[in-house]
N, C-alpha and C positions, 0 to 999 in steps of 0.2 A: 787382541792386545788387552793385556791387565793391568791396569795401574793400581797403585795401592800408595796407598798415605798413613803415614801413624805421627802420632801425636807420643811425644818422649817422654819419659819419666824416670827419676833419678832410682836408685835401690830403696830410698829410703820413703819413695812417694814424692818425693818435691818435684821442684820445676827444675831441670835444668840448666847450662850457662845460656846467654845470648849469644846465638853464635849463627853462622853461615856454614851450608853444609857444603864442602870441598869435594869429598869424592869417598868411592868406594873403593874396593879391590877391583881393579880394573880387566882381572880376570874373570870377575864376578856382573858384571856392567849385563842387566836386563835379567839375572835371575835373581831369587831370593837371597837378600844377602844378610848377616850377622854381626855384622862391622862396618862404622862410620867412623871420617876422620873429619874434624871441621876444625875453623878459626871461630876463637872469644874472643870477642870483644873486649876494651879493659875494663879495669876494675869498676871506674865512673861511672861507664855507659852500664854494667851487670845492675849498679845501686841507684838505677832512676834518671840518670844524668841527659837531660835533653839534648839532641842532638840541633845542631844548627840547620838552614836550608842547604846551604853551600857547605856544608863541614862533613866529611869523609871520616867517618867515626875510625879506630885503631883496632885491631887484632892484635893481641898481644902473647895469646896463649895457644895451641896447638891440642884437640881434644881428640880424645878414642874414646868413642861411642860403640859398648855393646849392645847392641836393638834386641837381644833375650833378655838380659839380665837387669838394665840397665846401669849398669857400670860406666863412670864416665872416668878416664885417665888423663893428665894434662902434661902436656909440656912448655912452662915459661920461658917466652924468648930471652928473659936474661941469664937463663941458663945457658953459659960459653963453655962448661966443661965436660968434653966428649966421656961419658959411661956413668954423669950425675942420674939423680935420682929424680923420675917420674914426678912432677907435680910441684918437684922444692928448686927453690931460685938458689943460685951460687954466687948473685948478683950483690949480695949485701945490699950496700945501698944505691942502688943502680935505679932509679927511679922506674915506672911501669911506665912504657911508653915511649921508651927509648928506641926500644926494639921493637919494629911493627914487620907484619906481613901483609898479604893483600890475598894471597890464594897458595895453594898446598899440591900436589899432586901426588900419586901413589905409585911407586918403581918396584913391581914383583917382586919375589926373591927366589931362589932356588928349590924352593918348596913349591908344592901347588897349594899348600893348607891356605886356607883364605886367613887375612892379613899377615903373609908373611912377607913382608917385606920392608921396604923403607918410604916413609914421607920427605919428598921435597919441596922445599919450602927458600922462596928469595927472601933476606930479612935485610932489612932497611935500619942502619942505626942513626936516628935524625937527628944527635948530638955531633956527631963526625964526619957525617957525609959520604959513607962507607956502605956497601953492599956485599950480603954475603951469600951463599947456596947452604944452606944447612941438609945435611941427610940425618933423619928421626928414627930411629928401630919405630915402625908403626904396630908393633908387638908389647914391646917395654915401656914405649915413649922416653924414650934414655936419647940422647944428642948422640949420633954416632962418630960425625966430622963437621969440619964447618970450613970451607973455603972464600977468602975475599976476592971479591970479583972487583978488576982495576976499573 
């Protein structure tokens, strides 16, 4: 058995987001893979914001990590409209944090090309009390659907 660890880096040399890594291409699970999808953190916690003992920090963003390049791609939960734009909120003034997630999953797609498929993700809006299933292009990171769960 080989394990391996790397340490990320953004295109530009920097650090990348604070994040939690979700998952891979699930076709991919134990070989070498080219593609990561994780949840960030919010904006607070990315700019130093100490976390409490008891406080469960928020995920607010949706990232695609290329592990060649380092390319990181994002998708903002307050983005609610199915084919927006990669990384830009449609949210106006929709506060960061409204919209949390907790963890992501990866759903093939009809291709075998590693990451073609879609990111699932439960999003929690803690202003209404509402739950939703969002499906993510984990290609584009574009919002494909989003269904409210009763």
């Amino acid at each position: 058995v080989v394990l391996e660890s790397r340490r990320l880096r953004l295109e530009d040399g920097g650090e990348p987001p604070l994040c939690d890594f979700g998952c891979v291409d699930s076709r991919r699970v134990g070989l070498r893979s080219t593609l990561a999808w994780s949840c960030a953190y919010e904006a607070s916690i990315q700019d130093g914001r100490s976390v409490g003992e008891d406080e469960v920090p928020p995920f607010t963003r949706l990232l695609r990590h290329d592990l060649r390049s380092g390319a990181v791609t994002s998708y903002d939960l307050r983005d609610r409209e199915p084919g927006g734009s990669a990384g830009a909120s449609s949210g106006g003034s929709v506060r960061e944090g409204r919209f949390i997630c907790n963890d992501i999953c990866f759903a093939p797609g009809v291709s075998d090309a590693e990451g073609c498929g879609s990111l699932l993700a439960l999003v929690h809006d803690v202003e209404e009390g509402v739950a939703e299933l969002r499906v993510v292009n984990a290609e584009s990171m574009e919002l494909e659907c989003a269904v409210e769960i009763p």
